[in-house]
VEXZAMAR-570999 format. One record per residue (C-alpha): residue in one letter; x, y, z; residue number from 1. Coordinates in Angstrom, 1 decimal, decimal comma. Layout:
BEGIN
+------+--------+--------+--------+------+
: resn :      x :      y :      z : resi :
+------+--------+--------+--------+------+
:    A :      X :      Y :      Z :  NUM :
...
+------+--------+--------+--------+------+
//
This chain:
BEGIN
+------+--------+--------+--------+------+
: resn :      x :      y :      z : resi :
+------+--------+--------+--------+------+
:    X :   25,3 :  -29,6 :   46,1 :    1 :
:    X :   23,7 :  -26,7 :   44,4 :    2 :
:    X :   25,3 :  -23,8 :   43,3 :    3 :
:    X :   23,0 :  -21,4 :   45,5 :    4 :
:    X :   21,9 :  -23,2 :   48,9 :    5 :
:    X :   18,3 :  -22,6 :   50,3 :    6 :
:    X :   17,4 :  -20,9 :   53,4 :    7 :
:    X :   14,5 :  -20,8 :   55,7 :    8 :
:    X :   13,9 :  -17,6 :   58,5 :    9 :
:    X :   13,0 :  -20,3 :   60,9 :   10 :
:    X :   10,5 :  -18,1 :   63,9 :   11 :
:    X :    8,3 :  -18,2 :   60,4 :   12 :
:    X :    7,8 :  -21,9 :   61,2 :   13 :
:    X :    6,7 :  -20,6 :   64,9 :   14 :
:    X :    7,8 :  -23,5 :   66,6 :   15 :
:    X :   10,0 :  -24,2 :   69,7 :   16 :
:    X :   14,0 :  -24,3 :   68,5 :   17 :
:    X :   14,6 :  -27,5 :   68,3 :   18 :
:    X :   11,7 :  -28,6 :   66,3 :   19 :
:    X :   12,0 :  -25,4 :   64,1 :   20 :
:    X :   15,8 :  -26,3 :   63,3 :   21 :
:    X :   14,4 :  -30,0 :   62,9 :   22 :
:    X :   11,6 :  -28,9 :   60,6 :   23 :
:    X :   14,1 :  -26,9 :   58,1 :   24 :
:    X :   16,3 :  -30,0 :   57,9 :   25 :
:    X :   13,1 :  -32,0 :   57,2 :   26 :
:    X :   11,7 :  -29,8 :   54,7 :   27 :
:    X :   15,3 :  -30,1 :   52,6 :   28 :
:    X :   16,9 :  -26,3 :   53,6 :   29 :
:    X :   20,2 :  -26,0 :   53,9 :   30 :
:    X :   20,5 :  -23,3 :   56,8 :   31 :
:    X :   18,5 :  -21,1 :   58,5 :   32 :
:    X :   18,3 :  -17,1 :   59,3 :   33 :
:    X :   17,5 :  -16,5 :   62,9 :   34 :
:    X :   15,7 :  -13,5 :   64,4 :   35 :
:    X :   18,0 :  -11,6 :   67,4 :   36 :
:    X :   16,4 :   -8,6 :   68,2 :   37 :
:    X :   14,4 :   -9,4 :   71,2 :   38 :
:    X :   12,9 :  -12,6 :   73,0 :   39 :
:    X :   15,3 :  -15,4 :   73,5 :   40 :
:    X :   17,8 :  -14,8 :   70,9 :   41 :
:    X :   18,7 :  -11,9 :   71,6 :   42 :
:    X :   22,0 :  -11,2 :   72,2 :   43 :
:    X :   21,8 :   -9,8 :   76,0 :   44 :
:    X :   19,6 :  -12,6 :   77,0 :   45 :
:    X :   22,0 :  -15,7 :   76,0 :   46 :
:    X :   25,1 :  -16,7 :   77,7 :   47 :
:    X :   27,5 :  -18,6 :   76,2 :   48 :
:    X :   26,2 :  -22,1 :   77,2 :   49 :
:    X :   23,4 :  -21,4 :   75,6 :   50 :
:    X :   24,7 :  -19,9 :   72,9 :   51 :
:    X :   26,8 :  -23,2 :   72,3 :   52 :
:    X :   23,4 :  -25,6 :   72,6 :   53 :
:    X :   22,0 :  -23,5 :   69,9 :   54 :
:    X :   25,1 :  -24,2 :   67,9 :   55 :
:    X :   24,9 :  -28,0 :   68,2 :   56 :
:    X :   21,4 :  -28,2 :   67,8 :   57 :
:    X :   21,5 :  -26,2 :   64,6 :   58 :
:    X :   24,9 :  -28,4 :   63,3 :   59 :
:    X :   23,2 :  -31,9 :   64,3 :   60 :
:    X :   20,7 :  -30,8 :   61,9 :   61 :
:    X :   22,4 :  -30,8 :   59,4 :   62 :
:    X :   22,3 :  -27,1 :   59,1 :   63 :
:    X :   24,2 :  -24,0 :   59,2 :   64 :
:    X :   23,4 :  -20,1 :   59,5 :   65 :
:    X :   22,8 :  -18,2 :   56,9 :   66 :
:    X :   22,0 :  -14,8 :   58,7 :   67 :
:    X :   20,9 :  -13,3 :   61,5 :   68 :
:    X :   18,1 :  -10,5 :   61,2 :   69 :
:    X :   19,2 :   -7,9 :   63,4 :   70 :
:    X :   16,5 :   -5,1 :   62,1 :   71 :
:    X :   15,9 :   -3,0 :   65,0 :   72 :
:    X :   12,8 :   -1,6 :   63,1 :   73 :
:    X :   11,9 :    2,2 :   63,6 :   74 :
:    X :   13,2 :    4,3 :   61,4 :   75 :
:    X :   15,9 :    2,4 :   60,8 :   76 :
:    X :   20,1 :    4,2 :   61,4 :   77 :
:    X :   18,2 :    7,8 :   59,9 :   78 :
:    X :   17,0 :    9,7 :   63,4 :   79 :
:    X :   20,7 :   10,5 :   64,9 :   80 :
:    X :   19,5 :   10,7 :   68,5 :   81 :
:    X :   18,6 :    7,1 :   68,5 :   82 :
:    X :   21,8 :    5,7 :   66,5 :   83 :
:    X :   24,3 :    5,9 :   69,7 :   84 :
:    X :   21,7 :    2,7 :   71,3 :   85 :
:    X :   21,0 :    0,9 :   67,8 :   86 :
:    X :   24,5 :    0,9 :   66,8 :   87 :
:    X :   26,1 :   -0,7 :   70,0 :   88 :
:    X :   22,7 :   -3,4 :   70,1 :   89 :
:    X :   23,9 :   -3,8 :   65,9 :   90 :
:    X :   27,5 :   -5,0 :   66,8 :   91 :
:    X :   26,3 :   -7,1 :   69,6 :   92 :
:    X :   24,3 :   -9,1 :   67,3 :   93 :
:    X :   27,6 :   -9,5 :   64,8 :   94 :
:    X :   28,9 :  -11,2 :   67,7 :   95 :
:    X :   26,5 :  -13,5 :   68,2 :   96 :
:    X :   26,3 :  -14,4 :   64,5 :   97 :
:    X :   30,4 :  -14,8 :   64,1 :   98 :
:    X :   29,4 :  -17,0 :   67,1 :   99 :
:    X :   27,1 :  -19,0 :   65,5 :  100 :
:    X :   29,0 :  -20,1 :   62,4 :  101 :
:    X :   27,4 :  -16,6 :   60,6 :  102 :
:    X :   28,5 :  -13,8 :   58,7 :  103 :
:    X :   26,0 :  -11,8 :   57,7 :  104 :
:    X :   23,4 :   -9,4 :   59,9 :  105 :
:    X :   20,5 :   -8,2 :   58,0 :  106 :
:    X :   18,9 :   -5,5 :   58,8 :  107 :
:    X :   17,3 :   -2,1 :   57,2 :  108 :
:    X :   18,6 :    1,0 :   57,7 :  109 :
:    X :   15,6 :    3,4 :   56,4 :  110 :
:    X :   14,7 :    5,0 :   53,7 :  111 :
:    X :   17,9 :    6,2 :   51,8 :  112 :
:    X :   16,9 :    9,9 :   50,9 :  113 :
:    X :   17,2 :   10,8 :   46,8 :  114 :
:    X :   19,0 :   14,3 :   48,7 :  115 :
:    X :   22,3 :   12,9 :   49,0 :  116 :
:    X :   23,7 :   16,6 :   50,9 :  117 :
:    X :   20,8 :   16,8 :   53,6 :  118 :
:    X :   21,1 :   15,5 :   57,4 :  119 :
:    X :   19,1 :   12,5 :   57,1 :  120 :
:    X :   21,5 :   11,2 :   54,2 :  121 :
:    X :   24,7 :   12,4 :   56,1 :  122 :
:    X :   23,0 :   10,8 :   59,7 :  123 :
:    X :   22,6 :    7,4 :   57,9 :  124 :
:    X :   25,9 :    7,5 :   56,5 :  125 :
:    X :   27,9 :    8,1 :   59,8 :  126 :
:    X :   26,0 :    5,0 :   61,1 :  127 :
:    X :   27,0 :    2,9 :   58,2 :  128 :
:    X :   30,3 :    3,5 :   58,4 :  129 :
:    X :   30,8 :    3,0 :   62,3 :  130 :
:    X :   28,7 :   -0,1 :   61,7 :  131 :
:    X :   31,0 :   -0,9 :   58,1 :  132 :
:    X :   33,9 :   -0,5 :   59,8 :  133 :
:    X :   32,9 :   -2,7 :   63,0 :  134 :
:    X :   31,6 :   -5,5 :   60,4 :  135 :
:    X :   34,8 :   -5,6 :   58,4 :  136 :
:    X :   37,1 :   -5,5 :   61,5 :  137 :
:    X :   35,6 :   -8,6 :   62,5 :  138 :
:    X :   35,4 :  -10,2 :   59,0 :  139 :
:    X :   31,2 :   -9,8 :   58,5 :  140 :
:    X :   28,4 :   -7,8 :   57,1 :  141 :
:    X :   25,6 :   -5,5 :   57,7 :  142 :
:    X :   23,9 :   -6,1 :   54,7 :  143 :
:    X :   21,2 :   -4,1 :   53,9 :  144 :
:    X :   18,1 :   -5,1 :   52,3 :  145 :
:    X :   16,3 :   -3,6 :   49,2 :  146 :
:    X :   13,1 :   -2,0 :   48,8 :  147 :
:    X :   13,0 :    1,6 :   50,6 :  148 :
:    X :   14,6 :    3,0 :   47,8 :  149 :
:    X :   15,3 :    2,0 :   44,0 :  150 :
:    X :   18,8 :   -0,3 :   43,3 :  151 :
:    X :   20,8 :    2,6 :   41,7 :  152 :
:    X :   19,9 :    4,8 :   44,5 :  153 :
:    X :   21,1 :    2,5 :   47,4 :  154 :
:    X :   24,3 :    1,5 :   45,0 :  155 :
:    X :   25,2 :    5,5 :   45,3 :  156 :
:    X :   24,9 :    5,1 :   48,9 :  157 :
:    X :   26,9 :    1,8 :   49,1 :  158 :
:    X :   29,6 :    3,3 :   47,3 :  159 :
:    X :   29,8 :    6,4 :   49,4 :  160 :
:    X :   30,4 :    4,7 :   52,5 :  161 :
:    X :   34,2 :    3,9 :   53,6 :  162 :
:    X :   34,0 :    0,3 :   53,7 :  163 :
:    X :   32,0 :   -2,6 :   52,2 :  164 :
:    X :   31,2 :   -4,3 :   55,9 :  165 :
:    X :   27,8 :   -2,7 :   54,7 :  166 :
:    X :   26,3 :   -4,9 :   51,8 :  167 :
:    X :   23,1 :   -6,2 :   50,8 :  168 :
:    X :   20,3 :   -8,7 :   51,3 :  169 :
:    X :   18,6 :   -9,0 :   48,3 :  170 :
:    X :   14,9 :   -9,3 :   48,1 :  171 :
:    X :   13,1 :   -8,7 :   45,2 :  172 :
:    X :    9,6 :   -9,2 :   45,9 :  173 :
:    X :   10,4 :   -5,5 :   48,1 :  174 :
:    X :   11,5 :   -3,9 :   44,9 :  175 :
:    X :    8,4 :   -5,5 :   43,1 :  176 :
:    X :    5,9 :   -4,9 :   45,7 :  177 :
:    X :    6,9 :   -1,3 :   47,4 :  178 :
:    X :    9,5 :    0,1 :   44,9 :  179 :
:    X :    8,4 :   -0,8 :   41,6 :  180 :
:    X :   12,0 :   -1,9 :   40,6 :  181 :
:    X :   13,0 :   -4,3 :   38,3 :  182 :
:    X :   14,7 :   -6,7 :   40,6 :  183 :
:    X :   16,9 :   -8,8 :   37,8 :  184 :
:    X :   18,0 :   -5,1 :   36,9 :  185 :
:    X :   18,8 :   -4,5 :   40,1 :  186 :
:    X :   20,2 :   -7,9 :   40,9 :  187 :
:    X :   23,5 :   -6,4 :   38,4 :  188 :
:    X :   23,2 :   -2,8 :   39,7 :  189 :
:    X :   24,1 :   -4,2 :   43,3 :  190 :
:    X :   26,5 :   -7,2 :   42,2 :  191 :
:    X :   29,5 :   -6,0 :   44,1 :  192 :
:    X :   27,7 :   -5,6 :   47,0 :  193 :
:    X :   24,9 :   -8,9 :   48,0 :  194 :
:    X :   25,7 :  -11,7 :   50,1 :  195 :
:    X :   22,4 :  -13,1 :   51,3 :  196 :
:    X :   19,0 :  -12,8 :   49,7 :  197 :
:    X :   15,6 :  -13,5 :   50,4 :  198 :
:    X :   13,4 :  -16,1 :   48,1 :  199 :
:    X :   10,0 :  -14,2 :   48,8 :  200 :
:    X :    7,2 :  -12,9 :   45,8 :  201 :
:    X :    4,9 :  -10,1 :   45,7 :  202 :
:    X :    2,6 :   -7,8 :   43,9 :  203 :
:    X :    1,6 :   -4,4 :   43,9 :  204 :
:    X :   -1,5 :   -2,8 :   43,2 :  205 :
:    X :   -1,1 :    0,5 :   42,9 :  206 :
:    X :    2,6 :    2,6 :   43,6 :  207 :
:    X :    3,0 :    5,3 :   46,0 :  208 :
:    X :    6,2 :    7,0 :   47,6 :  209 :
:    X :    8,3 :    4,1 :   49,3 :  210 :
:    X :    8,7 :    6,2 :   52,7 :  211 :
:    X :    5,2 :    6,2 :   53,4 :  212 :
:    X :    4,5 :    2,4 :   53,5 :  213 :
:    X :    7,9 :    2,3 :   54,9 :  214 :
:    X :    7,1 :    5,1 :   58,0 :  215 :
:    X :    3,7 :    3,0 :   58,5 :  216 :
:    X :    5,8 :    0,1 :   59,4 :  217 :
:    X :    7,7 :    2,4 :   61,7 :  218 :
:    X :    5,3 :    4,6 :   63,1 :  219 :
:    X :    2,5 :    1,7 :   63,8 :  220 :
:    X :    0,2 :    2,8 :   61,3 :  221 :
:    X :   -0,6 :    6,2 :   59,7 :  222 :
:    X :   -4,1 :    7,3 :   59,1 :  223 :
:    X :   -6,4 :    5,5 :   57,1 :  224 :
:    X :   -3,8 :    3,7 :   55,5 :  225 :
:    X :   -4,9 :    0,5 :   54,0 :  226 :
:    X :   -1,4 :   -1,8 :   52,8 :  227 :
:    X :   -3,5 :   -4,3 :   51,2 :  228 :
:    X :   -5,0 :   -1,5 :   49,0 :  229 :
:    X :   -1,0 :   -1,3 :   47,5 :  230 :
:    X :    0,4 :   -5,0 :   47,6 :  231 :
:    X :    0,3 :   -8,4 :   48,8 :  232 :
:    X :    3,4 :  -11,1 :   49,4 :  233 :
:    X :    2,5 :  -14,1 :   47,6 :  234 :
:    X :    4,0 :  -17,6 :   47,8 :  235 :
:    X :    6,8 :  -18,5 :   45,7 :  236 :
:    X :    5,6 :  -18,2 :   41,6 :  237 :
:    X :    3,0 :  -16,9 :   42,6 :  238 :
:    X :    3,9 :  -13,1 :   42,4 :  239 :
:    X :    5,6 :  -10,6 :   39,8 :  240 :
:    X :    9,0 :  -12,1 :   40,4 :  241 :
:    X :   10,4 :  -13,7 :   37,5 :  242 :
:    X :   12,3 :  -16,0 :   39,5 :  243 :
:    X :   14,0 :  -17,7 :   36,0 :  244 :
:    X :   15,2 :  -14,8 :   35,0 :  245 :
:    X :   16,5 :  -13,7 :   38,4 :  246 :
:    X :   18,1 :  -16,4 :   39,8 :  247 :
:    X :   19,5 :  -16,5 :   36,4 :  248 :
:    X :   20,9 :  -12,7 :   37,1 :  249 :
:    X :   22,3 :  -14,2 :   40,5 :  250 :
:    X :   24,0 :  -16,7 :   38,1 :  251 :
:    X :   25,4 :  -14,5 :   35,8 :  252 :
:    X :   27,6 :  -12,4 :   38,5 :  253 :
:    X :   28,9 :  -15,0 :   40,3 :  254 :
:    X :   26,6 :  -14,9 :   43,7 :  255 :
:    X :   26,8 :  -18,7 :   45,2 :  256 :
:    X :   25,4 :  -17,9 :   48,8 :  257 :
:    X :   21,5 :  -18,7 :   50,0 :  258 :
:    X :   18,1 :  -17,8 :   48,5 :  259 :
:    X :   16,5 :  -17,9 :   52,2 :  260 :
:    X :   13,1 :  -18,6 :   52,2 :  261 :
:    X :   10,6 :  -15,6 :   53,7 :  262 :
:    X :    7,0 :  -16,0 :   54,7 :  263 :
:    X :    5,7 :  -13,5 :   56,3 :  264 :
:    X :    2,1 :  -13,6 :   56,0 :  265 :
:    X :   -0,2 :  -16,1 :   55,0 :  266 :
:    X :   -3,0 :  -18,8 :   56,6 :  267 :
:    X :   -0,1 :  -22,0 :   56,8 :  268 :
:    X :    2,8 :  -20,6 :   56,1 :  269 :
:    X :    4,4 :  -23,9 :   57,1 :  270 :
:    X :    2,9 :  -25,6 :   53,9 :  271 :
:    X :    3,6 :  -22,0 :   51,7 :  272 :
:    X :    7,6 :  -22,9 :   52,8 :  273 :
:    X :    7,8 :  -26,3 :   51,7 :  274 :
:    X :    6,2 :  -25,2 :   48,5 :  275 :
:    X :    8,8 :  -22,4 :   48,2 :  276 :
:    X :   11,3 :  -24,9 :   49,1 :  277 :
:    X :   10,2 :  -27,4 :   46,2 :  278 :
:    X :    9,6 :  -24,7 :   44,2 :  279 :
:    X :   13,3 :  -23,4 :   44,4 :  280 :
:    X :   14,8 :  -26,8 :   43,7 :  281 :
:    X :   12,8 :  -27,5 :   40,5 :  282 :
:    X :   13,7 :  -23,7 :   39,2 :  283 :
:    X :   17,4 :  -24,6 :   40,2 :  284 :
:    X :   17,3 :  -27,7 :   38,6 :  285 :
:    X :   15,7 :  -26,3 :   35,1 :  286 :
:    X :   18,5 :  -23,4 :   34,9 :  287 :
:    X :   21,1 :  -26,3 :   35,7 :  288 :
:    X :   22,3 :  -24,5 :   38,9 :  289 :
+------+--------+--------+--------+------+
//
């Protein structure tokens, strides 16, 4: 077995469950991150039967859980009088995924403000910590993933909060295509902190502040605001990601958990995953991983 295992977001597949988890075995993943925020895998809609065929459907796959993406979208933990809701829906889904052989809960949290001493910074905080402290209790993560905010910026953050059950999912097409980060930079700037990451490629055409595309997602559009006029995810080597050098970075500080295979957009993103899959075995086999 690889060093790093490979990871599909299965409802990318959008397929019924079993043939999704049936696919991602097929198509030579390791595991699979599962969408529970709504729809039939969320937590309030599944008892525990159900919960249990999911489990042995995944399992006689062949597979395993790498995540659960629990991002609530919005604004993410940084407008205080919708935290009491999103934080109580946040620890349900760390029940389900302890329940499904699973760790980690992905999410975002918003855009971490460059203010560190203003109420936005000080609102997300408070949620981080009840959510850090909830995660660690119960031996999990929130981990948060990059591209609101550059890698030094969300390490400050990290490091002020009281615990580490708030980590990070690493995706560096985000930094690439919203942040203009340098993602194998950033790969060592977070190293104490990510525990799941996203194989996913990017580009950007022109930069602007993060929080606007970021508030477009949340707000349902702002203005005239055209996203393809400022980036584009790519498939796999197909982007600004120097995937030889990062995976290399991922290497070098010890990471050994899944590069979890993200399509968002695309006309057959079916055949774009299977490429990213191939892909990622022929990079892992050239760096001897």
């Amino acid at each position: 077995m690889d060093k790093f295992k490979i990871g599909i977001i299965s409802d990318w597949l959008r397929l019924p469950f079993r043939e999704s988890m049936e696919k991602c075995a097929a198509m030579g993943a390791n595991g699979v991150q599962l969408y529970a925020v709504e729809g039939k895998m969320s937590p309030e809609n599944l008892t525990a039967s159900q919960i249990k065929d999911k489990r042995n459907i995944i399992h006689g796959c062949g597979l395993e859980v790498s995540a659960l993406c629990g991002d609530l979208g919005g604004h993410g933990f940084s407008l205080k009088d919708e935290n009491g809701k999103k934080i109580e829906k946040s620890k349900r889904i760390v029940d389900l995924a302890l329940e499904l052989g699973s760790r980690v809960v992905t999410t975002h949290i918003g855009v971490i403000p460059a203010d560190n001493t203003c109420n936005t910074y000080q609102t997300m905080q408070q949620a981080c910590n009840e959510l850090a402290e909830y995660a660690y209790s119960n031996g999990a993560f929130f981990a948060i993933e990059t591209g609101p905010e550059p890698a030094t910026r969300l390490k400050c953050f990290l490091d002020s909060l009281d615990s580490k059950g708030v980590a990070v999912n690493f995706d560096p097409a985000n930094l690439v295509m919203v942040t203009d980060d340098d993602p194998v930079q950033a790969v060592y700037t977070l190293k104490d902190y990510i525990v799941h990451t996203h194989a996913k490629d990017g580009i950007m055409f022109q930069k602007t502040d993060p929080k606007i595309i970021y508030d477009f997602f949340a707000d349902g559009g702002i203005g005239d605001l055209r996203l393809d006029e400022y980036f584009k995810e790519m498939p796999l080597g197909h982007g600004n990601v120097d995937f030889d050098k990062y995976l290399c970075a991922l290497k070098d500080i010890g990471y050994n958990g899944y590069l979890t295979i993200e399509r968002e957009v695309g006309a057959n993103p079916m055949a774009d995953i299977q490429m990213a899959v191939d892909f990622l075995k022929g990079k892992l086999a050239d760096i001897n991983i």
